[in-house]
N, C-alpha and C positions, 0 to 999 in steps of 0.2 A: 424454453431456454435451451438453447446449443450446451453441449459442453464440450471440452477441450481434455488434454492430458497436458499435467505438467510431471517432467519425467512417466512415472507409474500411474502417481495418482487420479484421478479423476474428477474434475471441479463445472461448477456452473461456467463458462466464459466471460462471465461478469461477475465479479464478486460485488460483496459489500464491506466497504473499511470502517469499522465504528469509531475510531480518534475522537473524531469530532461532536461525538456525542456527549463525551465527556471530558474534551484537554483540547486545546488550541485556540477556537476559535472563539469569535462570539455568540453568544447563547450556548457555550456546551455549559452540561451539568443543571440547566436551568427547566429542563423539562425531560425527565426520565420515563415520562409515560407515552408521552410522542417518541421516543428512541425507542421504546419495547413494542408501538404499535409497527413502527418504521420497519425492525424486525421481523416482527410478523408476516411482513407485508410483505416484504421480500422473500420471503419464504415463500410463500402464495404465489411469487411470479416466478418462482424457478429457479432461485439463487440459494447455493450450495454452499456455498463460503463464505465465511467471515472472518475477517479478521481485525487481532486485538493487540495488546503488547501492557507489560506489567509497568511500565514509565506511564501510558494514560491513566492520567491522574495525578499521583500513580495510585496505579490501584484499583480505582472505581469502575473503569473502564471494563477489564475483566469482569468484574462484581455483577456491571450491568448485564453484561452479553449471558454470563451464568442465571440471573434471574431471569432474560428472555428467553433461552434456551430449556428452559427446567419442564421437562418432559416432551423436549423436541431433538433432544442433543446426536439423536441415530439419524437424524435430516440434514445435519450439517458437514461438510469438511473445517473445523477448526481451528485456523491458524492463530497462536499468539509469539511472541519473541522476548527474549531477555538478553541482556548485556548492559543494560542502561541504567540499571539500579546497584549497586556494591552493599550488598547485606554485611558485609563484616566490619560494618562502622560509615564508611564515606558518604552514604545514603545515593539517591535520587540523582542522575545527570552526572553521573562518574561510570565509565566504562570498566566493565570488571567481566570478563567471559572463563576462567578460571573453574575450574571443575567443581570446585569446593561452592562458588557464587551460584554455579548454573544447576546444583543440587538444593540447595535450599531455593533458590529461582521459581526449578519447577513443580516443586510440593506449594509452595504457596499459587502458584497458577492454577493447580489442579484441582485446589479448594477452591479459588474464589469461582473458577468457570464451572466449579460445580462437576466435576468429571474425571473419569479414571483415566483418562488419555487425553492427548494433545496429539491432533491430527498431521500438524506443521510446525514445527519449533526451529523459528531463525533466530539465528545471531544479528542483533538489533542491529551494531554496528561494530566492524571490526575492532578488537584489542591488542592495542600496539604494545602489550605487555604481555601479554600471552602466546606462545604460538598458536595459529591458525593447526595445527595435527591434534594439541593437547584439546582444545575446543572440540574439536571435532570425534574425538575420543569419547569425552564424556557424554556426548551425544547418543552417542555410537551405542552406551552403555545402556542408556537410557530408552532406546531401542530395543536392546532384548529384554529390560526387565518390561516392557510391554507399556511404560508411561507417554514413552513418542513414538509415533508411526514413523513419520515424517522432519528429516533434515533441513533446512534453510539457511540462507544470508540474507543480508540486507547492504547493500551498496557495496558490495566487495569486488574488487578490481581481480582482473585473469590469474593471477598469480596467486593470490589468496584462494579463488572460486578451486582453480584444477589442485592446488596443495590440499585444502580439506575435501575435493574428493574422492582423490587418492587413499582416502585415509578411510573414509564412510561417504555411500551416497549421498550427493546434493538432490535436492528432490525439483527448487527451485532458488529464482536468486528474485527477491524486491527490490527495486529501486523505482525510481523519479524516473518516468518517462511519458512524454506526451508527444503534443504537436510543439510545445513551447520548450521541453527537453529531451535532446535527443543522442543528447554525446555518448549516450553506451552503444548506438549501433553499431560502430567502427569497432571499439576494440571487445567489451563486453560481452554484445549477443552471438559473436561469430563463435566464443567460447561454449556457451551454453551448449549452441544447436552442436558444438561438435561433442559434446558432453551429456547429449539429450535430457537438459537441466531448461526447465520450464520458466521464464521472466513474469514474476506479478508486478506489472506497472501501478506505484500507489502515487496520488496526486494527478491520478490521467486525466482533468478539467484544470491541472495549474492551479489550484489551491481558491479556484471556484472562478476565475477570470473569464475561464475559456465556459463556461455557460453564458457568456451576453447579458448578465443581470449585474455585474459588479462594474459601476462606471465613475465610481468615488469610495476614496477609504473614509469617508469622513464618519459612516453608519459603524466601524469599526471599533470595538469594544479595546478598553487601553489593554486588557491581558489576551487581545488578539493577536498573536506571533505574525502575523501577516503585516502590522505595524513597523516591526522591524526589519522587512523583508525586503530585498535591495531590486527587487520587482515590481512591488509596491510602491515607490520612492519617487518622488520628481519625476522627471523626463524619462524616465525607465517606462515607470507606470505608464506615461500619454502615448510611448511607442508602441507600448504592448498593449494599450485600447484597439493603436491601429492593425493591429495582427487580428485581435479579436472582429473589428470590423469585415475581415476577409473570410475569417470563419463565419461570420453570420449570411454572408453575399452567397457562400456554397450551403448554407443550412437552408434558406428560402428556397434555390432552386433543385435541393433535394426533397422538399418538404419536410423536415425534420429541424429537430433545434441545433441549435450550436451544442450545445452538449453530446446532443447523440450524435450528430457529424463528428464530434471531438473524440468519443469512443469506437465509432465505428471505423475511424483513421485505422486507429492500435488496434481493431479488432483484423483489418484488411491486411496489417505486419507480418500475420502466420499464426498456426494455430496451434502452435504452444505459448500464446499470450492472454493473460486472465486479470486483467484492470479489473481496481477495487474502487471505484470512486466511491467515497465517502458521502454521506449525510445524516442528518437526524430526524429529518421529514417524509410523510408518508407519498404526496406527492413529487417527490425527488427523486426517489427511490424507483418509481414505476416510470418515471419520466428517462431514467438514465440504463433502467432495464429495460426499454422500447428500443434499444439502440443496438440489440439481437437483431432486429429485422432491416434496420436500417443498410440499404447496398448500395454503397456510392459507387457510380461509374468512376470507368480508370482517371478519363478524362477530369474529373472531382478528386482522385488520389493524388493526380500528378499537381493538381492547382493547388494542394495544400501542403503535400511536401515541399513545392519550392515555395514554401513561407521561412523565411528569414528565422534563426532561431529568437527565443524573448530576449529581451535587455536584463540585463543585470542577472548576479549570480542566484541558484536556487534556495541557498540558506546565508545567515549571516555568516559573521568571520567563525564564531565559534564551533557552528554547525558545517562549515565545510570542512575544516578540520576533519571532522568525523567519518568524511565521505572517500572510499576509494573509486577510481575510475579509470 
């Protein structure tokens, strides 16, 4: 496995996102022992990072990665993120990044992942109550007392990204980006590269479409958030089969699957980009870290960049809310 630098750091080029091993979709939390071989397994091919967040679950998600990692944890770069939880009463899916939050945040992350550091600690998603300096402070703090390496955001827009690095290094920024989302190119990425702030693309197969196996939500468990997902939906959904159809036309005549064509797009972007796609299966994992070696000609870059972007927005009403861009 290649690796890449985001800012300083140094990571596999492909990560592993574990969300879905336990929160989101369907089958997560149903089989913890397939998610720790999955780990494993990854490991084994060359993947360096992983990443978690204390909302999966919430909770477990953490829990799990610290029991796969329990006497592997010096093999990993470990990213998890808080913002998404409010300890001081409001609970779970209340935005809270306040110093006070993201101190008890990261003692209970430290425990559950089993570890005296956090490699990458992002702010899950910007707090329209907080400033963006104060965040970034406590971070900051958190830094020299030796519990995070490593700075992050997650969906924050140029204005937020250069104000908290002014303050303390951004190391990198997460967001949604694929072949089906691309709207941070334009104003987002030109900030990074001038900031030499590293992009982890999470959702780089589109929340599993753009692998060619998803052709009906009907298999779709009712506490699968992709049910509610306005790309999922009616005529959303049958346009965005047809995108997928065109990813697969270029995956036969590269020999590789539509997944690994789907990765190897974002991997051809630059090489301060480190897509996490997510899974909880062993052969998923080895199937979407093949996509290292996978080299599409330009003439295949150019055929899939001009693909239309997907139909419909990337989260519901409530979840875009959340999102800066």
């Amino acid at each position: 496995m290649k690796h890449i630098k985001l800012g300083d750091l140094e990571v596999s080029r492909i990560g592993l996102g574990a969300m879905g091993m336990s929160h989101g979709y369907t089958g997560a939390g149903t089989d913890d022992a397939e998610s720790v071989r999955t780990v494993h397994r990854a490991l084994e091919l060359g993947v360096t990072f992983l990443d978690t967040a204390e909302i999966y679950g919430p909770y477990t998600n953490e829990e799990l990665l610290g029991r796969a990692l329990k006497g592997r944890r010096d093999d990993v770069v470990l990213a998890t993120k808080f913002g998404l939880v409010s300890h001081a009463g409001a609970g779970p899916w209340n935005i809270d990044s306040s110093p006070a939050n993201i101190r008890t945040a990261v003692e209970g992350s430290l425990k559950r992942l089993g570890t005296d550091h956090i490699d990458l600690y992002y702010q899950h998603r910007v707090d329209p109550g907080t400033p963006i300096e104060e965040t970034a402070g406590a971070v900051a703090e958190l830094v020299a007392e030796g519990k995070v390496r490593h700075f992050g955001l997650s969906e924050a827009g140029p204005e937020t990204i250069r104000r908290a690095h002014a303050v303390h290094p951004v190391t990198a920024v997460q967001s949604e980006y694929s072949l089906f989302t691309r709207g941070l190119q334009e104003r987002v990425l030109p900030v990074l590269r001038e900031l030499n702030i590293g992009l982890v693309p999470f959702s780089p197969l589109g929340r599993g479409v753009l692998t060619g196996t998803i052709r009906s939500t009907d298999g779709f468990a009712d506490d699968d958030f992709r049910r509610g997902n306005p790309r999922f939906t009616g005529e959303n959904f049958r346009r965005n089969l047809r995108l997928v159809d065109e990813v697969e036309a270029v995956a036969a005549e590269a020999g590789a699957t539509p997944a690994q064509v789907a990765l190897a797009w974002l991997l051809a972007q630059g090489d301060d980009i480190a897509p996490i796609p997510g899974t909880k299966h062993v052969a998923r994992v080895e199937e979407n870290t093949a996509a290292d070696r996978v080299e599409l000609t330009p003439a295949q870059i150019e055929r899939l960049t001009g693909l239309p972007p997907a139909s419909g927005d990337t989260h519901d009403e409530a979840g875009m809310r959340m999102m800066e861009r």
